[in-house]
N, CA, C and O atoms as a GROMACS GRO file, in nm:
protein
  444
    1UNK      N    1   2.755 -12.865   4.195
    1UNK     CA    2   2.636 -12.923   4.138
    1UNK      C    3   2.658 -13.074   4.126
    1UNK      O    4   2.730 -13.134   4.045
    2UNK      N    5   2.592 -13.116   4.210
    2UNK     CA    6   2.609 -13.287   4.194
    2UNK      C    7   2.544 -13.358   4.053
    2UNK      O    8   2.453 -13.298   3.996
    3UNK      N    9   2.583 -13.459   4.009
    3UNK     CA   10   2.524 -13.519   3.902
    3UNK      C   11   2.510 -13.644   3.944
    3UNK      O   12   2.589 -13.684   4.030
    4UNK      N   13   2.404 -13.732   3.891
    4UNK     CA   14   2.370 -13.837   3.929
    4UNK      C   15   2.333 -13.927   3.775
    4UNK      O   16   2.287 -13.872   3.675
    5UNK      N   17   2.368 -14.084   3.788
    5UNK     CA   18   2.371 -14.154   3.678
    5UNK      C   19   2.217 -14.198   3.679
    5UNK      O   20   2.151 -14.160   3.776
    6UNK      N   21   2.176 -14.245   3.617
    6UNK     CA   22   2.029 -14.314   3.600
    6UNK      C   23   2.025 -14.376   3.718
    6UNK      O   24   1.945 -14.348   3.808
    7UNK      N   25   2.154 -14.508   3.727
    7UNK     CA   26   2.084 -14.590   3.865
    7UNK      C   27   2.088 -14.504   4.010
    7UNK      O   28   2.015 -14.524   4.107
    8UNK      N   29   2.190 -14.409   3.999
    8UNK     CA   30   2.192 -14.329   4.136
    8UNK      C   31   2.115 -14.265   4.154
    8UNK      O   32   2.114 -14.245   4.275
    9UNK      N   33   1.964 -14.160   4.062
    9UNK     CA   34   1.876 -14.133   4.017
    9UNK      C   35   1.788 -14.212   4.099
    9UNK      O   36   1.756 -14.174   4.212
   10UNK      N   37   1.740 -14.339   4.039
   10UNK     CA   38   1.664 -14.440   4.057
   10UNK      C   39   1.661 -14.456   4.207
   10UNK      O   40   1.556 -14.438   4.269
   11UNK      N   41   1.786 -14.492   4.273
   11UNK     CA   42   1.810 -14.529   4.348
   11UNK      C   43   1.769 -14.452   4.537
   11UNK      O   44   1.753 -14.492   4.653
   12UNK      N   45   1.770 -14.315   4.450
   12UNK     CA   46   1.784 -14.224   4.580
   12UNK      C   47   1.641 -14.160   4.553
   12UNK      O   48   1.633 -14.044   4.594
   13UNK      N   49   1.496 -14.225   4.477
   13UNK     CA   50   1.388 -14.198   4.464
   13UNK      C   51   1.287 -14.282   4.502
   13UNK      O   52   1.240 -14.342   4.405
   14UNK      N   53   1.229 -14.313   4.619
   14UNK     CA   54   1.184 -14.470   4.636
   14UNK      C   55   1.084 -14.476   4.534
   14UNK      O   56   1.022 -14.582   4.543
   15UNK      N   57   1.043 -14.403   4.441
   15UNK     CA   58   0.910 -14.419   4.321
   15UNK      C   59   0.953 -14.444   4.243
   15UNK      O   60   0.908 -14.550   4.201
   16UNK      N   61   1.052 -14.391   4.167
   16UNK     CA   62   1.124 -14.394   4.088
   16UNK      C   63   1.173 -14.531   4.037
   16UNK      O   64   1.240 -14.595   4.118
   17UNK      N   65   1.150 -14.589   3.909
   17UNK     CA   66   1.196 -14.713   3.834
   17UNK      C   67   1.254 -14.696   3.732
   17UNK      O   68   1.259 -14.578   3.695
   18UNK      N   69   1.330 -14.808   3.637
   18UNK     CA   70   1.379 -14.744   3.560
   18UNK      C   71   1.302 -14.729   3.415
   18UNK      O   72   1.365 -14.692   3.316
   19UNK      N   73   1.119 -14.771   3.408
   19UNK     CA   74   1.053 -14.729   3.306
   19UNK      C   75   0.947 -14.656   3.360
   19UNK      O   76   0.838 -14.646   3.304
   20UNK      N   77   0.974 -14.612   3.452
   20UNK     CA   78   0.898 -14.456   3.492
   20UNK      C   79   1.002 -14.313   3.431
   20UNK      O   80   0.973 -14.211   3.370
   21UNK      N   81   1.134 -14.367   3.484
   21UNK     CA   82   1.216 -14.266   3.437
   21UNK      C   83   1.215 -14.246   3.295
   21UNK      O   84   1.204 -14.133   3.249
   22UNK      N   85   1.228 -14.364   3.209
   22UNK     CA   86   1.265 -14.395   3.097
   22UNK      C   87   1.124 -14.288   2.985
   22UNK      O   88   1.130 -14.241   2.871
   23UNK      N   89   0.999 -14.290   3.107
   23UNK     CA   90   0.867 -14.227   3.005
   23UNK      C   91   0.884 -14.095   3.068
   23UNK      O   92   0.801 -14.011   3.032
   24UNK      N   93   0.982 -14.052   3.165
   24UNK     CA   94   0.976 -13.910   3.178
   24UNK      C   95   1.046 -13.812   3.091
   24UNK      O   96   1.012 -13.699   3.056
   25UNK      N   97   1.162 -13.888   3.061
   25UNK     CA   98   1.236 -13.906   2.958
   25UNK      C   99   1.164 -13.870   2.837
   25UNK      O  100   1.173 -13.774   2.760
   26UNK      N  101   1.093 -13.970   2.842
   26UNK     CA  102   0.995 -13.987   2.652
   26UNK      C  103   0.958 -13.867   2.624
   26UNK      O  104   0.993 -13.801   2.526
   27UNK      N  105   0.847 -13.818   2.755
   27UNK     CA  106   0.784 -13.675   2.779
   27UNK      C  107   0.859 -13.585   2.762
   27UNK      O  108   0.807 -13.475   2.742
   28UNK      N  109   0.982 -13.593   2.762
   28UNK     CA  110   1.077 -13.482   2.804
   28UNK      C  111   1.065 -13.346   2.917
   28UNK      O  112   1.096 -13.227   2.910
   29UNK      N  113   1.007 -13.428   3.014
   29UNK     CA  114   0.992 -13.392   3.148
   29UNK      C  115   1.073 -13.353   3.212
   29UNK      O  116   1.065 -13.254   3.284
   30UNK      N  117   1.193 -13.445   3.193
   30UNK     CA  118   1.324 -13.454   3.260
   30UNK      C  119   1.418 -13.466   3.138
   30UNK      O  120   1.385 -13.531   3.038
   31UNK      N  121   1.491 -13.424   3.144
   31UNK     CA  122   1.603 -13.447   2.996
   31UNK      C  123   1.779 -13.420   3.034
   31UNK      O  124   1.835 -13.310   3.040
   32UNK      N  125   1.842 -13.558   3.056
   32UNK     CA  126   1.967 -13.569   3.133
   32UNK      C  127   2.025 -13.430   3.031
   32UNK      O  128   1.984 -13.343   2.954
   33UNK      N  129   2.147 -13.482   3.094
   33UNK     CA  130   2.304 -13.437   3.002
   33UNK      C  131   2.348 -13.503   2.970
   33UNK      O  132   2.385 -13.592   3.046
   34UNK      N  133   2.378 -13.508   2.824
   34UNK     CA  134   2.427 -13.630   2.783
   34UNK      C  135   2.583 -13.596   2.734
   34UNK      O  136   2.601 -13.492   2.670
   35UNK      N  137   2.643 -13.642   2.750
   35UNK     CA  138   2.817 -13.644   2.756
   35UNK      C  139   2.877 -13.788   2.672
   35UNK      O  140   2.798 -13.877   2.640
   36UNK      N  141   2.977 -13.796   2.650
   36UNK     CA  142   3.061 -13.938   2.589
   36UNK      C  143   3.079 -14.037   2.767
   36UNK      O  144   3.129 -14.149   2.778
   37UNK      N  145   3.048 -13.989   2.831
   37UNK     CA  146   3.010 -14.080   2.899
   37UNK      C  147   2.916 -14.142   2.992
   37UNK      O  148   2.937 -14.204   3.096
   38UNK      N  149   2.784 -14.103   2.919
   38UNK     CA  150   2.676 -14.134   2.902
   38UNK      C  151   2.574 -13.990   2.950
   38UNK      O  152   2.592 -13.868   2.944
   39UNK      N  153   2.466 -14.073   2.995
   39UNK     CA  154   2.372 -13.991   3.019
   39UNK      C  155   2.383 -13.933   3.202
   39UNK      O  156   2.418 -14.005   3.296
   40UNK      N  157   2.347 -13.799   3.208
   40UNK     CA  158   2.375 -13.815   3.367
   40UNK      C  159   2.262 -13.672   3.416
   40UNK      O  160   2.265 -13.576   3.339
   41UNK      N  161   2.175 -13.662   3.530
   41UNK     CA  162   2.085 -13.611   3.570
   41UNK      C  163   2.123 -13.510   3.667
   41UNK      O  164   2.206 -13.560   3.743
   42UNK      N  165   2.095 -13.374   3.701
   42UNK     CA  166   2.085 -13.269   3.762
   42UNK      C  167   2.072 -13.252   3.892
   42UNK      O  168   2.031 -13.366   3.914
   43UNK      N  169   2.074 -13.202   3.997
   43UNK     CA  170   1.978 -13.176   4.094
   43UNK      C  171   1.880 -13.096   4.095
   43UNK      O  172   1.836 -13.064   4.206
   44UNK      N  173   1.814 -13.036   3.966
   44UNK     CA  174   1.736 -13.019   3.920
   44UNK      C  175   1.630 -13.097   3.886
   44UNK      O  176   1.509 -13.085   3.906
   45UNK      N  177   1.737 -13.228   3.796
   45UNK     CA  178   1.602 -13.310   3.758
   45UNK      C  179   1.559 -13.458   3.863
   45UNK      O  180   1.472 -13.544   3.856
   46UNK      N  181   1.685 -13.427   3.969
   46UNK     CA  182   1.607 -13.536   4.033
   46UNK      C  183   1.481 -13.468   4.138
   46UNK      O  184   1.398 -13.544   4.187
   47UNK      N  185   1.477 -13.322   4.165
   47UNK     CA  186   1.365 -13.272   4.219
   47UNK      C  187   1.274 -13.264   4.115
   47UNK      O  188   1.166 -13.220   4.155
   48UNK      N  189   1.277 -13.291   3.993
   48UNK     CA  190   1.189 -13.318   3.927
   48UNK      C  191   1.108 -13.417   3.895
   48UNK      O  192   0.990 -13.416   3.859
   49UNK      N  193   1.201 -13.522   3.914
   49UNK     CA  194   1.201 -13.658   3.915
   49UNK      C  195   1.092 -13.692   4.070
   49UNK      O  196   0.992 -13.764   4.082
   50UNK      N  197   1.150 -13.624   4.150
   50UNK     CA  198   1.038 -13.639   4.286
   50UNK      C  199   0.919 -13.561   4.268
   50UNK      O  200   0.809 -13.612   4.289
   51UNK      N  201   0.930 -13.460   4.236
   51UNK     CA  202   0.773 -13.414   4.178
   51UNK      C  203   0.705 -13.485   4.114
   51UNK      O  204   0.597 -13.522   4.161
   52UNK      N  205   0.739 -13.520   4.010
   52UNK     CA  206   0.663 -13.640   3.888
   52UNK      C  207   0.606 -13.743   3.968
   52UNK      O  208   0.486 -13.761   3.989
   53UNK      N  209   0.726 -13.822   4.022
   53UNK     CA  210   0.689 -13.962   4.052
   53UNK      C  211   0.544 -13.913   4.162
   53UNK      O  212   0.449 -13.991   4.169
   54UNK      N  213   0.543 -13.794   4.233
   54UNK     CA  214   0.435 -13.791   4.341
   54UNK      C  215   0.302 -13.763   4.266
   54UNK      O  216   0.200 -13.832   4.270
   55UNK      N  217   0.326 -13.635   4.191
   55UNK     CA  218   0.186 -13.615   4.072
   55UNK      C  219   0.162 -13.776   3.986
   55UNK      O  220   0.093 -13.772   3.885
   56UNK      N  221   0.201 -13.864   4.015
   56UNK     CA  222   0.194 -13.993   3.910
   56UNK      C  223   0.129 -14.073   4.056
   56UNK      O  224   0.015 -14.118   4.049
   57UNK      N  225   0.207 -14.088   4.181
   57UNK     CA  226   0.129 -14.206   4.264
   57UNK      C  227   0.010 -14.119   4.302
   57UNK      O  228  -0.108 -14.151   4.286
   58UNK      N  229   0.061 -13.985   4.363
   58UNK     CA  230  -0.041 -13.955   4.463
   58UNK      C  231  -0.201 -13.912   4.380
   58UNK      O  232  -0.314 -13.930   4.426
   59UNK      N  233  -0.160 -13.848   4.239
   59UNK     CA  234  -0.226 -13.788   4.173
   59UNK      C  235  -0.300 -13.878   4.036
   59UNK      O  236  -0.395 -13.849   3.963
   60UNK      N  237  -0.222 -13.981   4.039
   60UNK     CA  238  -0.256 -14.060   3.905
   60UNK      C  239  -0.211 -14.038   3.762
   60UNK      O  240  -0.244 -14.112   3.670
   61UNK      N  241  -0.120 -13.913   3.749
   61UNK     CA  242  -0.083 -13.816   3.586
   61UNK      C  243   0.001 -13.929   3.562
   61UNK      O  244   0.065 -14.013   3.624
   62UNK      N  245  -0.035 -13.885   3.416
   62UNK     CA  246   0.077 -13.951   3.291
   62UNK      C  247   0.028 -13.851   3.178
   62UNK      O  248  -0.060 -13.768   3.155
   63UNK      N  249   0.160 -13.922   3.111
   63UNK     CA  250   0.165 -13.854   2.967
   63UNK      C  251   0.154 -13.695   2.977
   63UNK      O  252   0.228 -13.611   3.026
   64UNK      N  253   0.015 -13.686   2.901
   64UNK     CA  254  -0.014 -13.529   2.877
   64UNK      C  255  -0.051 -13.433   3.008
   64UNK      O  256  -0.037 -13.311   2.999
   65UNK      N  257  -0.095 -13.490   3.117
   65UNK     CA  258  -0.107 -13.422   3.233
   65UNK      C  259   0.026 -13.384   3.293
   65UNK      O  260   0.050 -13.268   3.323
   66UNK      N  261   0.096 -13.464   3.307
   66UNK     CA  262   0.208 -13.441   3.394
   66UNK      C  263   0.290 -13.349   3.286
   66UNK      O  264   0.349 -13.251   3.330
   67UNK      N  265   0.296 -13.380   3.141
   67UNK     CA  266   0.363 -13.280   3.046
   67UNK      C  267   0.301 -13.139   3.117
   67UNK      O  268   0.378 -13.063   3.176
   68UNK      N  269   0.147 -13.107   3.106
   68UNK     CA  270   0.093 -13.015   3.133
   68UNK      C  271   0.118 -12.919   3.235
   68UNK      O  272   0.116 -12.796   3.221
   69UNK      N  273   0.148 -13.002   3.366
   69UNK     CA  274   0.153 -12.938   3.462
   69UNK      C  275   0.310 -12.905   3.467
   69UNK      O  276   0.342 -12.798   3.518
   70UNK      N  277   0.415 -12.992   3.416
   70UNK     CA  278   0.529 -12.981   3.417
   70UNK      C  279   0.567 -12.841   3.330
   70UNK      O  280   0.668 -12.786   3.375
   71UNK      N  281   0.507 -12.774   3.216
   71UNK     CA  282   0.529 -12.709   3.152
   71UNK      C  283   0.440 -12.577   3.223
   71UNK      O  284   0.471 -12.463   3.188
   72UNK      N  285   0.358 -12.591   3.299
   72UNK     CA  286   0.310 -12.470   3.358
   72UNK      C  287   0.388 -12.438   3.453
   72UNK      O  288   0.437 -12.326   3.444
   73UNK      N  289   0.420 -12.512   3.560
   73UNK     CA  290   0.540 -12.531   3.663
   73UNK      C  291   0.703 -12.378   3.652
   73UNK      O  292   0.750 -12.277   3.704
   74UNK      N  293   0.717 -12.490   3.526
   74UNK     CA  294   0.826 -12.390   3.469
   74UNK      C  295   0.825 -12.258   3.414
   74UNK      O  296   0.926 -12.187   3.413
   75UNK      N  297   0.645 -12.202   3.337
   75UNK     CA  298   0.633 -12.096   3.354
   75UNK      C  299   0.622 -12.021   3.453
   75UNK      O  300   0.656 -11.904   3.441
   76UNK      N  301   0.576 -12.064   3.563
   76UNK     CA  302   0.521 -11.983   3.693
   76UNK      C  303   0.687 -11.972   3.763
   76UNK      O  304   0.704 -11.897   3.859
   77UNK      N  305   0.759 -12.022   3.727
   77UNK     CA  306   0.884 -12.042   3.776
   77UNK      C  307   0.954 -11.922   3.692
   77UNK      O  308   0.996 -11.829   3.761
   78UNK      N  309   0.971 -11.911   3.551
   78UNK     CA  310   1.019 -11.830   3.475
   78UNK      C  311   0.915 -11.688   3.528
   78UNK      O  312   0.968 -11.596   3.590
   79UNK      N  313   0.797 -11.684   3.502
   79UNK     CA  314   0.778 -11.543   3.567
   79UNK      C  315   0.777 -11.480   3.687
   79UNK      O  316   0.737 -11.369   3.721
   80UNK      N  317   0.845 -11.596   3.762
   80UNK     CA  318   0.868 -11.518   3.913
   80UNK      C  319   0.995 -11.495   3.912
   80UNK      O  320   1.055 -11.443   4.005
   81UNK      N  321   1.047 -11.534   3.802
   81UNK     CA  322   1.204 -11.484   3.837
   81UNK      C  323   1.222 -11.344   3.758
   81UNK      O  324   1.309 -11.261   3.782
   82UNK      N  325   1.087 -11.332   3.626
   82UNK     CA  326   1.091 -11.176   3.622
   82UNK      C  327   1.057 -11.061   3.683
   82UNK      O  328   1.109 -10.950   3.683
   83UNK      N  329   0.939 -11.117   3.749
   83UNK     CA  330   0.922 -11.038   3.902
   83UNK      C  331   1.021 -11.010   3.981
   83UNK      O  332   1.042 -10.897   4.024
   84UNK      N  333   1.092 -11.109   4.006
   84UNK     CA  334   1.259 -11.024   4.083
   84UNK      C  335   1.302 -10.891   4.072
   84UNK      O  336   1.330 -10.788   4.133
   85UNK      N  337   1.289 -10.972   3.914
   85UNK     CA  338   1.388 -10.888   3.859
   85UNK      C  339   1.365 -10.731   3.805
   85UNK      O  340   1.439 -10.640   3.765
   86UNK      N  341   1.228 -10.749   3.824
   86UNK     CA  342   1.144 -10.612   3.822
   86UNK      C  343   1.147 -10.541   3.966
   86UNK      O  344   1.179 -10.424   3.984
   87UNK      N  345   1.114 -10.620   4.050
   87UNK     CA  346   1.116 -10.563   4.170
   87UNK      C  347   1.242 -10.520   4.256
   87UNK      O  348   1.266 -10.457   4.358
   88UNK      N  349   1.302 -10.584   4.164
   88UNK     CA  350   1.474 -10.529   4.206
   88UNK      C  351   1.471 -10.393   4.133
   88UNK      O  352   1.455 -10.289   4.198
   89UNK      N  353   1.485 -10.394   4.004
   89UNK     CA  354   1.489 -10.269   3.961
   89UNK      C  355   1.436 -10.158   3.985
   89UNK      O  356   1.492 -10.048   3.986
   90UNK      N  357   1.248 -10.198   4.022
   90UNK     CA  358   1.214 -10.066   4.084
   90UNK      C  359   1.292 -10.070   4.262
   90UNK      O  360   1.318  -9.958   4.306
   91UNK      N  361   1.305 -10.119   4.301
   91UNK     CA  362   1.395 -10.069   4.449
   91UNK      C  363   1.477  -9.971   4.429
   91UNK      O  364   1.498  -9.884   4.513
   92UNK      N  365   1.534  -9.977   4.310
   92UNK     CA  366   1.615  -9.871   4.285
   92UNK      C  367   1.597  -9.730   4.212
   92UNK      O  368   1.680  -9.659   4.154
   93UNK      N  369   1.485  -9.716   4.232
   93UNK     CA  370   1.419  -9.606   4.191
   93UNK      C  371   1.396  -9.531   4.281
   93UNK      O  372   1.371  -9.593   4.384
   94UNK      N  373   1.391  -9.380   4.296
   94UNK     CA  374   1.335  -9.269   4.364
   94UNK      C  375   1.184  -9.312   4.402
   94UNK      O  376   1.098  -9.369   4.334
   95UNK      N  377   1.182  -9.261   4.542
   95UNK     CA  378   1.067  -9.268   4.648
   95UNK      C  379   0.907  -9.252   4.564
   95UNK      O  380   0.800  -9.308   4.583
   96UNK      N  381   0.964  -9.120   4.442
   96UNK     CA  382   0.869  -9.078   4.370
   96UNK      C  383   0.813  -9.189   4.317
   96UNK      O  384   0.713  -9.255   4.343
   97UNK      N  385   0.902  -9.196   4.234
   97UNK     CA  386   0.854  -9.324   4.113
   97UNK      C  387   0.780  -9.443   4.155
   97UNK      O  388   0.683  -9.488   4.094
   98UNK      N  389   0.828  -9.490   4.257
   98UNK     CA  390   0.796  -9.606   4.288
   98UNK      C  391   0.685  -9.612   4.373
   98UNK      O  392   0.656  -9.722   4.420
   99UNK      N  393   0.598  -9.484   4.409
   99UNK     CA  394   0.493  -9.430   4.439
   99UNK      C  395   0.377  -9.414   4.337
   99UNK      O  396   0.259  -9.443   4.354
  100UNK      N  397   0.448  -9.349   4.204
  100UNK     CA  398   0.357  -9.342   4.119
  100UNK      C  399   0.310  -9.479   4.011
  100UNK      O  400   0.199  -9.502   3.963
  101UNK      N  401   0.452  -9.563   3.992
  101UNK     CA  402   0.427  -9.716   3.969
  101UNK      C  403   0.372  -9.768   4.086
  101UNK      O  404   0.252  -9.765   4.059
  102UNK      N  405   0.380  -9.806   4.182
  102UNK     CA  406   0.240  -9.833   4.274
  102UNK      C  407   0.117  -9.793   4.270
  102UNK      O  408   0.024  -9.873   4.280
  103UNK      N  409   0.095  -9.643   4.253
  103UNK     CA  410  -0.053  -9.637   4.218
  103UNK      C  411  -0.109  -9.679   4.057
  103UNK      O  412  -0.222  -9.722   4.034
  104UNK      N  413  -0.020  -9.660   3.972
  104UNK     CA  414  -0.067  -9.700   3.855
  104UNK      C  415  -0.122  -9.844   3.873
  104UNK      O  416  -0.242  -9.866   3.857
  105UNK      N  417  -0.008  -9.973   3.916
  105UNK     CA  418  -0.045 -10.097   3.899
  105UNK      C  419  -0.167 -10.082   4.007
  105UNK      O  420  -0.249 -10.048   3.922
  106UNK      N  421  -0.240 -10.080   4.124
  106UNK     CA  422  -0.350 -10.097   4.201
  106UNK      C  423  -0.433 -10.003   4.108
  106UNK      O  424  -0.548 -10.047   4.103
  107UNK      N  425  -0.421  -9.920   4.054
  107UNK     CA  426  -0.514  -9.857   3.922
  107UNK      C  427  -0.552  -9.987   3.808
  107UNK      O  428  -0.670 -10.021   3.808
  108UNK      N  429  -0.467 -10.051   3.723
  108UNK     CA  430  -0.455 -10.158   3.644
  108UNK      C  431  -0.524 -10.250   3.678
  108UNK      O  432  -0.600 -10.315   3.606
  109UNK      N  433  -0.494 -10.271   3.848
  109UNK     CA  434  -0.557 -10.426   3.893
  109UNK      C  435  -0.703 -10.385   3.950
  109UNK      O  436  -0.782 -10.477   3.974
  110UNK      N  437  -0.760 -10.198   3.981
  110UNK     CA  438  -0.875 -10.192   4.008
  110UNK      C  439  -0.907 -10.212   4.161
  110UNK      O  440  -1.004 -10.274   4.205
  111UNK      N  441  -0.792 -10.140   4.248
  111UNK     CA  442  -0.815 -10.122   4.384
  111UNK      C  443  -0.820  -9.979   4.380
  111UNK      O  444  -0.839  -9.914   4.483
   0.00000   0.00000   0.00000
């Protein structure tokens, strides 16, 4: 997992400044690791950092929008990883089951 300092951050984002970062920051959009020797960023958050900066030129967001979308982002992200993890589990179920949980959910959803 690579880590990157603010200016290496900055640097390897052509949008990216250091009071764009500094309000993604504010937002807590992006939120380093902070260590005794200093602050240092993810490869997580610099794909975050490139998301932002594009929803900000291409899109115009700040503040509460980009909070907005940043925080929906991560749900749709968190429930697809429970979907996995559901769909892993039923794989492992008998032919039956996973026949009769199939018709139930297209029952639920009204096919």
């Amino acid at each position: 997992m690579a880590r990157y300092t603010a200016e290496e951050l900055i640097a390897a984002i052509e949008d990216l400044t250091a009071p764009r970062l500094a309000r993604y920051v504010e937002l807590r959009v992006i939120q380093p690791v902070m260590s005794d020797a200093g602050d240092s960023y993810r490869d997580v958050d610099r794909a975050r950092a490139q998301l932002l900066c594009s929803l900000t030129e291409d899109y115009g967001l700040d503040g509460e929008a980009l909070t907005l979308m940043m925080s929906t982002l991560d749900e749709v992200h968190g429930l697809r990883g429970e979907m996995q993890a559901l769909m892993s589990a039923l794989a492992e179920e008998d032919a039956e089951i996973r026949q009769r949980i199939t018709l139930r959910i297209r029952q639920k959803r009204g096919h």
